[in-house]
N, C-alpha and C positions, 0 to 999 in steps of 0.2 A: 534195803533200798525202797525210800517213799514211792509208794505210786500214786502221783496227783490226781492221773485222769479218772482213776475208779473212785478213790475218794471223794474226790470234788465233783463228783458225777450230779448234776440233778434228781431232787427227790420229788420235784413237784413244779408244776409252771410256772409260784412265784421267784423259784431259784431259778429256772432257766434265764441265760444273759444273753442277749444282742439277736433276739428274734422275738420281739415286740407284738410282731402281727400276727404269730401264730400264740403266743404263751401269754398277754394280756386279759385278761378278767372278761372283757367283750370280744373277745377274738373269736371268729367262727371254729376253730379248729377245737379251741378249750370247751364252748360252749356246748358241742357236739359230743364231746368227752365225756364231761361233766354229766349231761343226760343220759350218758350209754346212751348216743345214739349214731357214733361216728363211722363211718362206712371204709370200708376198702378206699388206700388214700399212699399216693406215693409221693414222696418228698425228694427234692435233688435241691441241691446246691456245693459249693466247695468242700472239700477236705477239711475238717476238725471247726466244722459250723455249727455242729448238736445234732447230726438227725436222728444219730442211734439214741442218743440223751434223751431227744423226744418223744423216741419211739417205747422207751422203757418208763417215761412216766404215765403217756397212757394206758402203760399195762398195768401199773398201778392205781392209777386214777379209776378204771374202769375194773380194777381187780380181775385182771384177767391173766393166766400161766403165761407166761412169755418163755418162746421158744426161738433163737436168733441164729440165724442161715449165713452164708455170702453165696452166692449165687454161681461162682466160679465153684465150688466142693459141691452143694449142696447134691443129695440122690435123690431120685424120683421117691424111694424104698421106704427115707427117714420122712415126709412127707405124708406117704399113704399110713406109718405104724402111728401117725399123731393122729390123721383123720380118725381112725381104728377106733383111736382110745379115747377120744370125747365123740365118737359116733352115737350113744344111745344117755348121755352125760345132759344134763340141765347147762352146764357149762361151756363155755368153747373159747380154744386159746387161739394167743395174737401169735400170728408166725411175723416173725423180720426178716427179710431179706434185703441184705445189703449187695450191691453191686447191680442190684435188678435186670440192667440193662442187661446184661449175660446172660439172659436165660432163656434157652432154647425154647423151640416155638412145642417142643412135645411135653416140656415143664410146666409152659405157662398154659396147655390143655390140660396138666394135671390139678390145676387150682381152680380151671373155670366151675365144675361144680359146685365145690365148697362159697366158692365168690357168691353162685347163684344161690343158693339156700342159705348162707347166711353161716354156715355149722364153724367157719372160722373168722378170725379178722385177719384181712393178708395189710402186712404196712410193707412200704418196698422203700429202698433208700439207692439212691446213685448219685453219685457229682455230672454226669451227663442226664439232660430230660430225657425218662426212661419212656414216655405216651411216642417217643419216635423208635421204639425198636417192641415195644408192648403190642399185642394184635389188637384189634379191633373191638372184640367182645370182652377182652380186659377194661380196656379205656371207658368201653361204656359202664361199666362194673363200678367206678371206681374215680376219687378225687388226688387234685393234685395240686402241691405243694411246696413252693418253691424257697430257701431257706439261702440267707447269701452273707458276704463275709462280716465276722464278726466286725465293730466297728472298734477303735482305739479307745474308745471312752468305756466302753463295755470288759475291754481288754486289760483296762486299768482296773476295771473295778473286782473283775475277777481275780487277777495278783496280789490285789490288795485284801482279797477275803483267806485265799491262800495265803500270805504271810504272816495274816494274823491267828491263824489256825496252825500253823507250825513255829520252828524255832529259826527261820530260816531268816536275816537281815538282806536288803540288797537298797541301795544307794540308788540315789536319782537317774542318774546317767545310767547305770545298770537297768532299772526300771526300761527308762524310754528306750533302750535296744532291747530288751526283750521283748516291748510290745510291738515296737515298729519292724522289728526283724523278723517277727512271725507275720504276718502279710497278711492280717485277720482268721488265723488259722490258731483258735485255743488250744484244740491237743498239742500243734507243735511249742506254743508257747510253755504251757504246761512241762511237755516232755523236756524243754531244753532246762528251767528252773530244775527242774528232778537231778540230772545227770549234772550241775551245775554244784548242786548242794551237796551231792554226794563227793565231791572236791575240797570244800569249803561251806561250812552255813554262813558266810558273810559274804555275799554274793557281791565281784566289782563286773568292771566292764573286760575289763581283762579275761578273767576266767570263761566271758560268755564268748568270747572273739575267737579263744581257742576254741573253743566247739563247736562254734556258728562264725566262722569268719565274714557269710556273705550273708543278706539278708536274702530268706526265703523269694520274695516275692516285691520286697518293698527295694525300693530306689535309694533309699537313705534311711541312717538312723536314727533322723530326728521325725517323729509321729505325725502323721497324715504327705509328708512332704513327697511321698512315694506316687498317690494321688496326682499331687499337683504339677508334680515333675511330667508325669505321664501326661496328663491335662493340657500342659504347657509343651509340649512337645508334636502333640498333636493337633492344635488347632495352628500351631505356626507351620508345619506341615501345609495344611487346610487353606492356610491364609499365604502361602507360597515363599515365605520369608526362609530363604535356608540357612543365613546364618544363624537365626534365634532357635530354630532348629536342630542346627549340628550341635548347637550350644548344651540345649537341654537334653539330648543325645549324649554326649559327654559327662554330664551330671549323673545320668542315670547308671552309664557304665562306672562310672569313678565309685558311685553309692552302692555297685556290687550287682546290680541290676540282671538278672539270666538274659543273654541275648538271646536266646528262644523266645521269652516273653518279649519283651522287643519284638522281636522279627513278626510274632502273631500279632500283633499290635500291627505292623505295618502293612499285613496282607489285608486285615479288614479293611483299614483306609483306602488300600489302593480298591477295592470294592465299592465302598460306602463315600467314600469325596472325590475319587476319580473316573472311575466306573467303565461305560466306555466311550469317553474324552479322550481318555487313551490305554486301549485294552493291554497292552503290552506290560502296562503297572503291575496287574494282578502275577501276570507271567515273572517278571521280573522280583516284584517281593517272594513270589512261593519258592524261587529260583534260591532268593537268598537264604530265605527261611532254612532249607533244605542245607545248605550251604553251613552256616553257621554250628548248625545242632550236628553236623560231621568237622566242624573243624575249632570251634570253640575261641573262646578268649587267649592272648592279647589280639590274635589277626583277622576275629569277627569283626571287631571294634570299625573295619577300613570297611566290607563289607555292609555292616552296617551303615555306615558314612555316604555309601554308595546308594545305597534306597533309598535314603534320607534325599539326601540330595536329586535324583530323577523324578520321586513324588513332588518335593516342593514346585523343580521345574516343566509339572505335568498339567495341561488342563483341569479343571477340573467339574464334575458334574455328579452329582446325588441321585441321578434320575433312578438307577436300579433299588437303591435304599427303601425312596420316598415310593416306588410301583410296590414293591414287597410290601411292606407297609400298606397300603391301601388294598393290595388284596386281601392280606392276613385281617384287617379288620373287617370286611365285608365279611370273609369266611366267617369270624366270630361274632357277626351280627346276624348270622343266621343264614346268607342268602346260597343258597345251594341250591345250582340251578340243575336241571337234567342236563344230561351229556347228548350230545344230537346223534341218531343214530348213525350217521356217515362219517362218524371219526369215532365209533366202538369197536370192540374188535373184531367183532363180528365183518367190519368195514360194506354195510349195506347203502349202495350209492356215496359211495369213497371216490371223490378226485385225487389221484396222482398228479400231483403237481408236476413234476419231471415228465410226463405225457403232454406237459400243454407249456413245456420251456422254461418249467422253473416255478411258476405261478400261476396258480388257478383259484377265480372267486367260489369261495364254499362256506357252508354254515360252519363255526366251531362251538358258537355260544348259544344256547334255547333263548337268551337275552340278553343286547349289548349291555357290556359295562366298560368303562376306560378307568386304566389305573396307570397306563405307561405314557411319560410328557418327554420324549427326548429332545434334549437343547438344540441350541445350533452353537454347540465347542466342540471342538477338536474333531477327533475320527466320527463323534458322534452326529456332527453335523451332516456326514456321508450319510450315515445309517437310515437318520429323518429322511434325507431328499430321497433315499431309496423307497420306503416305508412309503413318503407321501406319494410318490412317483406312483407305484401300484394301487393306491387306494381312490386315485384321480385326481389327488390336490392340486394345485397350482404351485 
């Protein structure tokens, strides 16, 4: 039985496919490489996107032992016998850890040494951004890397170096459902060709149906259409139209679509274009979400039809979006202000608000800044006159 994904594995950044910004000739990540001069660097993004790919031709590029962990197994024990043995060594190898985000806060005190002096290269791999479960003195350690779904064009190009490199034939239509039904995810495209050909080397659409009846991730299987299905579903959401709505809701389930993805699709909306216009969206999508992934397809399909339908007929407001947004970019322009000492924990001259009825004027910020604009729709139009009511507005 061919194994595609080690064969076709990456030897070098001009073979990596569909991550441009890291593997490109001027890309700081190659560049860094290239000098031996690349630091402690943790990469996330989706499922079968190259991070482990990536992380093995730097060990080449930089000739360095590559020693590769997942973070769920990994032991404190196999850790310290590697430090051991490049401990008095001109050398020092890349350890990979995949799953990063797993790793206990007494694991990730066993690497901070090595991070500090340099004696190893730690590369860390998660499909969740690992700097929110990473401690503090890691993060400062250390770069980050973010790697996202392969694209269809990239997906084509990689089948088509795989078929010319075996004896394996597959046909147009067969082509575009292997690419679009892997959801920008190469290993799984990869995997299904493998187990496909060991069937038949004259790959149809038939043979991939039986194996893969639903597409992974994609809404259809004709290429990019998964995309614009999704695209299209959510901005007529957005734009309160629910028949165009329930329409492309329909498409998506008919194209195979996981109602899971769906439903997570729908709670961020009810977050990000409803907010609280009317709080009860968020309650209501998580209700469903929940609902769905215990009861599954054909009787999600009415469930689903039901969020669909109450988002369209929901007010709607961005304010929590666009306030995120505006902090998060303050934060990463640097501005970090002190914490006033009457809201540390210490709580030295702390107003208790419930002492004085609910509200009481106190410092929170060492410097005003505004990042929250709440409308006047729906429930949120209470919240403002509340807000303004206590701060003296008119």
């Amino acid at each position: 039985m061919a194994d595609f994904t080690h064969h076709l594995r990456p030897k070098s950044f001009d073979e990596i496919i569909g991550q441009e910004h890291l593997s490109a000739k001027d890309a700081p990540l190659r560049v860094l490489c290239e000098k031996g001069a690349l630091g402690h660097s943790f990469f996330f993004g989706p499922s079968g996107c190259g991070k482990t790919s990536i992380a093995r031709v730097i060990a080449k590029v930089m000739e360095l032992p590559f020693y590769e962990f997942n973070a769920t197994s990994i032991k404190i024990d196999q850790l310290r016998q590697i430090f051991e043995q490049y401990k008095n060594t001109l050398q020092r190898p890349l350890i990979f850890i995949d799953e990063v985000h797993r790793l206990a806060k007494n694991q990730q005190e066993v690497l901070l040494p090595v991070m500090e002096n340099n004696s190893v290269l730690i590369i860390g791999a998660s499909t969740e951004n690992p700097f929110f479960s990473l401690t503090s003195a890691i993060r400062s350690r250390s770069m980050l890397f973010e790697l996202y779904n392969i694209s269809n064009e990239a997906l084509f190009k990689l089948l088509d170096q795989t078929l010319t490199q075996t004896n394996i034939t597959c046909n147009k239509e067969a082509s575009e459902y292997l690419v679009a039904s892997s959801g920008g995810d190469a290993r799984a495209m990869l995997k299904l060709l493998e187990f496909a050909s060991n069937i038949n080397s004259d790959i149809t659409l038939e043979i991939l149906k039986s194996l893969r009846p639903n597409a992974l991730s994609a809404g259809s299987s004709e290429a990019g259409v998964h995309y614009d299905l999704t695209s299209a579903m959510i901005k007529s959401i957005r734009g309160s139209d629910m028949d165009a709505a329930i329409y492309y809701l329909a498409r998506l389930i008919d194209g195979g679509e996981s109602a899971d993805f769906i439903a997570r699709r729908l709670v961020i909306l009810a977050s990000e274009d409803i907010g609280n216009a009317n709080p009860q969206a968020l309650t209501l999508t998580t209700s469903a979400m929940t609902s769905v992934s215990k009861i599954g397809y054909p009787e999600a399909r009415i469930i689903l039809s039901q969020a669909v339908i109450y988002l369209c007929a929901s007010p709607k407001s961005n304010s929590a979006y666009l306030a995120i947004n505006e902090a998060q970019k303050a934060v990463n322009d640097g501005i970090m202000l002190d914490i006033p000492k009457n809201i540390r924990q210490k709580n030295e001259g702390y107003l208790y608000p419930h002492d004085f009825g609910g509200y009481v004027k106190q410092l929170y910020m060492s410097k005003p800044l505004k990042f929250v604009e709440l409308k006047n729709i729906g429930y949120e139009k209470k919240m403002k006159e509340w807000i303004d009511g206590i701060n003296g507005f008119s």
